[in-house]
C-alpha positions in Angstrom: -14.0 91.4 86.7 -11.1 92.4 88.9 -11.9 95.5 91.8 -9.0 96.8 93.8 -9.7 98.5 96.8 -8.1 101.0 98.6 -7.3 101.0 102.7 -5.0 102.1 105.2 -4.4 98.8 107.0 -1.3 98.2 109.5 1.1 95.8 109.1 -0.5 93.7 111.6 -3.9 93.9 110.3 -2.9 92.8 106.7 -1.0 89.9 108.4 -4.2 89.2 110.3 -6.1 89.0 107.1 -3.9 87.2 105.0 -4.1 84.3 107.6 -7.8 84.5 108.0 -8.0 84.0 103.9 -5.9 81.1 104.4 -7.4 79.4 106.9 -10.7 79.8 104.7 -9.4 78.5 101.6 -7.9 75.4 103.3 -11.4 74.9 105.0 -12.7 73.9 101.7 -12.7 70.3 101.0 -10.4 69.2 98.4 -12.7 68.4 95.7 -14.0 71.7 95.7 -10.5 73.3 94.6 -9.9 74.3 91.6 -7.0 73.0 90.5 -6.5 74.3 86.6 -4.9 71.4 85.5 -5.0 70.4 82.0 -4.6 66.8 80.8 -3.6 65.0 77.9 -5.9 61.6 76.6 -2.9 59.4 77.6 -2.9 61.0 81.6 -6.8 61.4 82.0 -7.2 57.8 81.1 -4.0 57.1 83.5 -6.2 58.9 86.0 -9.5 57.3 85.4 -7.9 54.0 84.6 -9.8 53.8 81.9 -8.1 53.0 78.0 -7.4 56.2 75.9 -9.9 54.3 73.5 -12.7 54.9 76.0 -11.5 58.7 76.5 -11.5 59.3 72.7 -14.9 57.6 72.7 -16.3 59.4 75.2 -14.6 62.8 73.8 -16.4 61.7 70.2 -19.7 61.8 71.7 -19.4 64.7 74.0 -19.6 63.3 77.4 -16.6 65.0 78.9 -16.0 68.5 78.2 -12.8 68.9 76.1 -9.9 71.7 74.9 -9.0 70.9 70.9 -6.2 73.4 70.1 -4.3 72.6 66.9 -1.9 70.4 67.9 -4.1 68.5 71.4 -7.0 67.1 72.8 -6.3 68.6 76.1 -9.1 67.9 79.1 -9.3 70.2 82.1 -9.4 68.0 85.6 -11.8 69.3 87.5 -14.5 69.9 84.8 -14.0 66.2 83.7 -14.2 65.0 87.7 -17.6 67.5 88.2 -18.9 65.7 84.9 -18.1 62.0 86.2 -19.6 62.9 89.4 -22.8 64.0 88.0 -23.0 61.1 85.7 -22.8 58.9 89.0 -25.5 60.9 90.2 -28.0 60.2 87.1 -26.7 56.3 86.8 -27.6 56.0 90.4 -31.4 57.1 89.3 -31.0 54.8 86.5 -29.7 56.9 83.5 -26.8 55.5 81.3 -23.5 57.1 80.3 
């Protein structure tokens, strides 16, 4: 849900809070960005370095989340990246992939 509000701010004051937005956003660490990226089989394995096999495998039995349009299997990076890091998480307390 978008909310618009309405002010009387100077010049100045916008610039002042423009800035102070900034300076927030780059404050977060970079794996905490969103970055909205979508990714074909052949680039998320690039990125993993990992065989397009294993990404199709691990597609197949749902262990990365996953876009199928009509015409690709497309993956989004950070949701992948959030998944991996949790499956780290449970390997370290013994689970399995």
């Amino acid at each position: 849900m978008v909310q618009y509000v309405t002010t009387n701010l100077s010049p100045d004051e916008l610039k002042g809070l423009i800035k102070e937005s900034l300076k927030e956003i780059q404050a977060v660490p970079s794996d905490e960005k969103q970055t909205n990226e979508l990714l074909t089989v052949k680039e998320l394995a690039k990125l993993l370095k990992k065989t397009t096999k294993t990404i199709y495998e691990w597609k197949t039995n749902n262990k990365i989340p996953y876009i199928q349009t009509d015409k690709a299997i497309l993956f989004d990076r950070d949701e992948v990246l959030k998944t991996l890091k949790n499956w780290h998480i449970v390997n370290a307390k013994g689970g399995s992939l």
